[in-house]
DRENRO-571321 format. One record per residue (C-alpha): residue in one letter; x, y, z. Coordinates in nm, 2 decimals. Layout:
R   resn        u        v        w
R      A        X        Y        Z
...
END
This chain:
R   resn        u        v        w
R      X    27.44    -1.01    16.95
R      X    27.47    -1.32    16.70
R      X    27.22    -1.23    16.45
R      X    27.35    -1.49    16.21
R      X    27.25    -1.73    16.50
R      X    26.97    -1.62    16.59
R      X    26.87    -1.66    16.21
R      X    27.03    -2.00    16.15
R      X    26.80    -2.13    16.44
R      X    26.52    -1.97    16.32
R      X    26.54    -2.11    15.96
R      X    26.57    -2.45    16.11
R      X    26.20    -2.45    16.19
R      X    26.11    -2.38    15.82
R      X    26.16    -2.77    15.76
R      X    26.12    -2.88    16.12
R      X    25.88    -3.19    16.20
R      X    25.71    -2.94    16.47
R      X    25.62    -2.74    16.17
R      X    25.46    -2.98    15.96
R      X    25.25    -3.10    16.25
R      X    25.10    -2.78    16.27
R      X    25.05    -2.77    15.92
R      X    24.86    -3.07    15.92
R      X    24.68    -2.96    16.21
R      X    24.57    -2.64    16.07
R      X    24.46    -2.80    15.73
R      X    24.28    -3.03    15.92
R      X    24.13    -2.69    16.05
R      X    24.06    -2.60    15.75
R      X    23.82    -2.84    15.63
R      X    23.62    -2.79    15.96
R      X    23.61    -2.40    15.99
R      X    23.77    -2.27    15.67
R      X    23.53    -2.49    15.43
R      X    23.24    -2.65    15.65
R      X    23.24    -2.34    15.90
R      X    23.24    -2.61    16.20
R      X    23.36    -2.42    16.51
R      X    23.59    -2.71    16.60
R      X    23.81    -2.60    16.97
R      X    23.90    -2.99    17.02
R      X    24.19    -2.99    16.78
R      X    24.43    -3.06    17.04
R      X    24.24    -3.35    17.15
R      X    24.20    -3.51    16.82
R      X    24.64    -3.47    16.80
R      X    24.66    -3.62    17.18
R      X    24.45    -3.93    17.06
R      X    24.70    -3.98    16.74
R      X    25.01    -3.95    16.97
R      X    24.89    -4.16    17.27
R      X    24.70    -4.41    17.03
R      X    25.04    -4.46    16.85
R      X    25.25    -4.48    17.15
R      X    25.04    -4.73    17.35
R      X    24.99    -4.94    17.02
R      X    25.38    -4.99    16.99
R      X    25.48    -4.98    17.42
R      X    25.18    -5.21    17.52
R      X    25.00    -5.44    17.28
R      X    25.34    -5.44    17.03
R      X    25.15    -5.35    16.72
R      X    25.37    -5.26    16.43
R      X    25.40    -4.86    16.32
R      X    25.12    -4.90    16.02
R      X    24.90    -5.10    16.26
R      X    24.95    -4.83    16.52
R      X    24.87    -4.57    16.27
R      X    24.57    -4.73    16.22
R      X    24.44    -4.75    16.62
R      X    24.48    -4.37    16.63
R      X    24.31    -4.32    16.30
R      X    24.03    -4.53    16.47
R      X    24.02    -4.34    16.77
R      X    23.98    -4.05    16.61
R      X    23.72    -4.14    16.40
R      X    23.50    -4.29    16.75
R      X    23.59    -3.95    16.88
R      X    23.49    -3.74    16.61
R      X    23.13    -3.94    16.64
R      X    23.09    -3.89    17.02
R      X    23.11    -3.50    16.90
R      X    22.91    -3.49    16.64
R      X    22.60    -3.69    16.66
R      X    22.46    -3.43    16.94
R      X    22.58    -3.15    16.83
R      X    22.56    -3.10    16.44
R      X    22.23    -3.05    16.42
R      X    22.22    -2.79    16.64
R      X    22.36    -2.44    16.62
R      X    22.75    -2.43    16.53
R      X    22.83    -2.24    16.88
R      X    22.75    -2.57    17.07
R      X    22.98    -2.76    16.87
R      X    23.26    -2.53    17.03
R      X    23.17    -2.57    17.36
R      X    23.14    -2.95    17.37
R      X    23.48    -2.97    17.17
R      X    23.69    -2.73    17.41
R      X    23.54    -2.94    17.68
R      X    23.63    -3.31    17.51
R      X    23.98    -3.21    17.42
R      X    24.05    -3.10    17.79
R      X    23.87    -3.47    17.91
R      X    24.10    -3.64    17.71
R      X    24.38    -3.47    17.81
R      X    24.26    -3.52    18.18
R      X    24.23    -3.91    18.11
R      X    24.59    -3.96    18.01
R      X    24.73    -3.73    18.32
R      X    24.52    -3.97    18.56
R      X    24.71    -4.19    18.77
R      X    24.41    -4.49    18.71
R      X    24.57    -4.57    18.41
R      X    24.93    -4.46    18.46
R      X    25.06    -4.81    18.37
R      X    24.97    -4.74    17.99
R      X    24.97    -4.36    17.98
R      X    25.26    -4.31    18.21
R      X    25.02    -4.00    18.35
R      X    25.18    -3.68    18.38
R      X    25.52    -3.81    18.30
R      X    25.40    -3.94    17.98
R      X    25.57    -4.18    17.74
R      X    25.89    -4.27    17.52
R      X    26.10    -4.54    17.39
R      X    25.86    -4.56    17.11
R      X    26.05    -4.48    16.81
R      X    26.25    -4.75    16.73
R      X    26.01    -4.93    16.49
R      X    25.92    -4.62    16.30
R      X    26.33    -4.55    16.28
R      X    26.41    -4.93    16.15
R      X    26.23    -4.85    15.86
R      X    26.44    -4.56    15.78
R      X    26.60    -4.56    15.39
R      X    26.91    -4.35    15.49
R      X    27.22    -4.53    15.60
R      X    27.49    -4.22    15.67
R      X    27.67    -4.17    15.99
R      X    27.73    -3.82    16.13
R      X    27.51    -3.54    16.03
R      X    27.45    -3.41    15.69
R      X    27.23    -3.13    15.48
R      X    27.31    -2.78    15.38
R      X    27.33    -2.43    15.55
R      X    27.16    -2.39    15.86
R      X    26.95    -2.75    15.79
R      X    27.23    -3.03    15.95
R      X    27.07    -3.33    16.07
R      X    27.15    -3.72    16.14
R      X    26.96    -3.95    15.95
R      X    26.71    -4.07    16.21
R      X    26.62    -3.69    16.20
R      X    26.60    -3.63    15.82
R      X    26.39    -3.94    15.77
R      X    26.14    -3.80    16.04
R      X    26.17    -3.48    15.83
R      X    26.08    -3.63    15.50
R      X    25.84    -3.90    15.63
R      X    25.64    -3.57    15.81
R      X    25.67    -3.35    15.49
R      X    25.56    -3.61    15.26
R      X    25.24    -3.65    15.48
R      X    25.12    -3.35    15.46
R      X    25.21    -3.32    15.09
R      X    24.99    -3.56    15.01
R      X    24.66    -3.45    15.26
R      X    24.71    -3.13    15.07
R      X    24.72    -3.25    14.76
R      X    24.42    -3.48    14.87
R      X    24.23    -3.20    15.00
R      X    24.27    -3.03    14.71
R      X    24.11    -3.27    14.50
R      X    23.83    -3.31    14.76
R      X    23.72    -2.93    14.74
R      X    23.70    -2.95    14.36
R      X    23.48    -3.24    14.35
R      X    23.12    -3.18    14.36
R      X    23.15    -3.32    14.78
R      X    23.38    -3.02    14.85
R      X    23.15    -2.78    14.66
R      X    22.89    -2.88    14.89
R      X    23.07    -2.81    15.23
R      X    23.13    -2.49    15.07
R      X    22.77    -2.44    15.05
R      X    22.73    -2.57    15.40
R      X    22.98    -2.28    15.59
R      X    22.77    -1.99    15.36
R      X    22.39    -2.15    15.38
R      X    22.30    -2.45    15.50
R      X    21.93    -2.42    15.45
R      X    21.95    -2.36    15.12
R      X    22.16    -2.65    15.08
R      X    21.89    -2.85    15.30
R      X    21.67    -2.71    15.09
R      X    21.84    -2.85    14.79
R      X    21.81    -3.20    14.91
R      X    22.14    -3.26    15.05
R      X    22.20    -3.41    15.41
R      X    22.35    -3.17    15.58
R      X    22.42    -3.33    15.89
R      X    22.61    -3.62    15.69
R      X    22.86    -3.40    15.51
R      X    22.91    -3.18    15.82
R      X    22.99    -3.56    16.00
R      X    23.21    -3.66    15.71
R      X    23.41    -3.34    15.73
R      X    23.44    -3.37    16.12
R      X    23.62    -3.66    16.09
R      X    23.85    -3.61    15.82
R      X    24.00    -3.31    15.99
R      X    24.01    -3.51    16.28
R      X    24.17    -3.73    16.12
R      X    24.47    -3.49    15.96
R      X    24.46    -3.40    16.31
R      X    24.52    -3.72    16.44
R      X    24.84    -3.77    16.19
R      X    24.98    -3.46    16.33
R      X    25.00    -3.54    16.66
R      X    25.19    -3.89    16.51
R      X    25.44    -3.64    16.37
R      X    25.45    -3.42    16.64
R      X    25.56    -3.70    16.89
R      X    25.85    -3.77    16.68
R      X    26.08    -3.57    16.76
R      X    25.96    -3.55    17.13
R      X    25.79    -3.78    17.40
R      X    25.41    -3.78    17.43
R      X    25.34    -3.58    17.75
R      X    24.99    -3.44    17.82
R      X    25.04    -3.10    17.91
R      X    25.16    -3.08    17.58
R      X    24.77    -3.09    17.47
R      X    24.63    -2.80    17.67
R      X    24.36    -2.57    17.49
R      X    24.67    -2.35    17.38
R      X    24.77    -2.56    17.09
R      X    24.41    -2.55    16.94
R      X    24.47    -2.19    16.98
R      X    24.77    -2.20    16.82
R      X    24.70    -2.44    16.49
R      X    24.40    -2.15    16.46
R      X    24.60    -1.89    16.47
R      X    24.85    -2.02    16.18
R      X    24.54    -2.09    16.01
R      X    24.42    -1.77    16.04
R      X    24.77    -1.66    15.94
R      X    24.77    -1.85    15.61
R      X    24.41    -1.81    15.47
R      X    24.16    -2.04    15.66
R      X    23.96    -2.17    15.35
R      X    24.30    -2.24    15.16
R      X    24.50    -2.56    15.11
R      X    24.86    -2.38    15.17
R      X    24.79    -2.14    15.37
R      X    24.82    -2.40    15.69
R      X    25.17    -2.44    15.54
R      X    25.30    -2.09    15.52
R      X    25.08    -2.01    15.85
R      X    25.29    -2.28    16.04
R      X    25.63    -2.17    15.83
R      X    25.63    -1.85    15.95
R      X    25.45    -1.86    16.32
R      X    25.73    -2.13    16.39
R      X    26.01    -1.92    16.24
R      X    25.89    -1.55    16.43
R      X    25.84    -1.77    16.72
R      X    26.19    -1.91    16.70
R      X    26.33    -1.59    16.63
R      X    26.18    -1.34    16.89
R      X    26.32    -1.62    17.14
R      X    26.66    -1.60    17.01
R      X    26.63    -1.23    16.98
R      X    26.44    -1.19    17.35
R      X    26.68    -1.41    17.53
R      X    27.01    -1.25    17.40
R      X    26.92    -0.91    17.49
R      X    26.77    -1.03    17.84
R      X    27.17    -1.13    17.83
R      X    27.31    -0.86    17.74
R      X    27.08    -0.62    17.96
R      X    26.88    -0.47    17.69
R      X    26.56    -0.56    17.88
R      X    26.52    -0.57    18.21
R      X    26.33    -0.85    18.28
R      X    26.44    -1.21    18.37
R      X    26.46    -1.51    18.10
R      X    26.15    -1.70    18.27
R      X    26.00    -1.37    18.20
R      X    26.17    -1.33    17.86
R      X    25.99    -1.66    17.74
R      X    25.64    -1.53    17.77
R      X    25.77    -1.21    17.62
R      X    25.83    -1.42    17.27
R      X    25.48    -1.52    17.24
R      X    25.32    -1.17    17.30
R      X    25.58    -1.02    17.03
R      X    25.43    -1.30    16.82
R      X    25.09    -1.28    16.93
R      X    25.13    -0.85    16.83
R      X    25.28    -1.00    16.50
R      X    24.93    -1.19    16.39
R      X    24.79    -0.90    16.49
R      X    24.89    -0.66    16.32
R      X    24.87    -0.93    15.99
R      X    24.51    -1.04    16.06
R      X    24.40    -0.66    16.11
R      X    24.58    -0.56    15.76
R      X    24.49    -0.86    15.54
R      X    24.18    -1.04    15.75
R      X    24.19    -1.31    15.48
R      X    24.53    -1.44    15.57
R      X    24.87    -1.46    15.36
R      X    24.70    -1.67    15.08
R      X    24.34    -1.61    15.16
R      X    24.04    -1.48    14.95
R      X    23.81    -1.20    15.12
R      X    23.51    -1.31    14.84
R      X    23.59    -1.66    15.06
R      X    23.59    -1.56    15.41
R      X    23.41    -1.69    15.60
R      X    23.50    -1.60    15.94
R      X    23.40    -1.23    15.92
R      X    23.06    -1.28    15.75
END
């Protein structure tokens, strides 16, 4: 077995632009559950509104890569209001409900054939990257980099572009949870009667924080499409289900916990693959490789496990901050 392959590949996804959309995802995550204790299950829908309102911008009205930025932004934000306004004043288990539901509508929308002259339905969409590429900085032919991370430059300036992104919504969220705003959705997620009761609208700053996670959310699924085409199935309830697991993997009311959560679901996803495939190969299991890829995501799923269950807090969490097991 190639061990130093299997660990090459996985290494890859330390950096990888699939990484750093989940990062973002998950610190948008963050601001919902981790420091408002909003029960968001939409996250995928709020990414599949980023990726399809970018794509359509560019494909169909032409729009340039900031204005299409902006479109999905704007869609987010509509979206975010459609879920709040009923349902943040009431208790935070509807919120989940209607959220799970949305994500899968929108989802269901973009597969319908009604409108598969924009959305391309199930097939989805591509030939959108150009005008994000054109603006690329690096001018080398061939591939380049270090160790295990060789890429062109089309791929290294989605790599920085995506990186950079989430640098700065971390280092803006950061600044957001020290300000007296942040210390008030705090106060929110452990008691939001006595932050009522202190004079504060409640149902404003749970709004506000709605939609900017959405928001990150919405720039992740710009990243995430990247690298790949925009096709719907990729925004099935299992990638909410995902981003919360890294969260929970990386501390949910931190700022880099999303980032190491991602880091190291993508690289223990990437390498139980390698690991499970080659020995399906070389007869150490006896199971087929259709059967081998499922196997990769229970040997990561028994992975969280086992970390969740011996430090509940996550990688970089504080129990005295949990607030997912009060």
């Amino acid at each position: 077995m190639d061990w130093g392959l299997i660990f090459s590949n996985a290494a890859v996804e330390l950096i990888s632009p699939t990484t750093a959309a989940y990062a973002l995802a998950a610190l948008g995550l963050a601001i919902h559950f981790g420091y408002t204790g909003l029960l968001n299950f939409g996250q995928a829908g709020f990414m599949a509104l980023g990726a399809y309102g970018y794509a359509i911008s560019i494909l169909t009205f032409g729009f340039p890569v900031w204005g299409a930025v902006l479109v999905g932004i704007g869609a987010s934000v509509v979206f975010a209001l459609i879920l709040g306004v009923p349902t943040l004043r009431l208790r935070a288990d509807y919120l989940a409900i209607v959220t799970i539901a949305a994500a899968e509508i929108v989802r269901l929308l973009f597969t319908t054939n009604t409108f598969v002259a924009v959305t391309g339905s199930a097939n989805g969409l591509s030939e959108y990257k150009d005008s994000f590429r054109a603006l690329n900085p690096l001018h080398f032919e061939g591939i380049a980099g270090f160790g295990p991370w060789q890429h062109t430059a089309d791929d290294w300036w989605v790599i920085i572009a995506a990186w950079s992104v989430v640098a700065l919504a971390c280092v803006f969220t950061w600044l957001l949870m020290r300000s007296p705003w942040g210390r008030v959705l705090k106060g929110i997620r452990e008691d939001e009667d006595a932050v009522r009761a202190l004079g504060k609208n409640v149902y404003s700053y749970k709004m506000q924080s709605l939609i900017l996670g959405g928001v990150f959310g919405t720039l992740a699924g710009m990243i995430f499409i990247m690298p790949r085409a925009v096709i719907p199935a990729h925004y099935a309830t299992s990638l909410t289900f995902f981003i919360y697991a890294i969260l929970l993997l990386g501390g949910a009311a931190t700022i880099l916990g999303p980032i190491v959560g991602s880091m190291l679901f993508w690289v223990l996803l990437s390498f139980f693959s390698g690991f499970v495939a080659r020995a399906v190969d070389a007869g150490w299991l006896p199971i087929s490789q259709v059967q081998g890829g499922q196997l990769r995501f229970i040997l990561v799923g028994v992975a969280i496990m086992l970390i969740v269950i011996f430090r509940p807090q996550g990688l970089l969490g504080n129990k005295k901050e949990l607030a997912f097991v009060k």
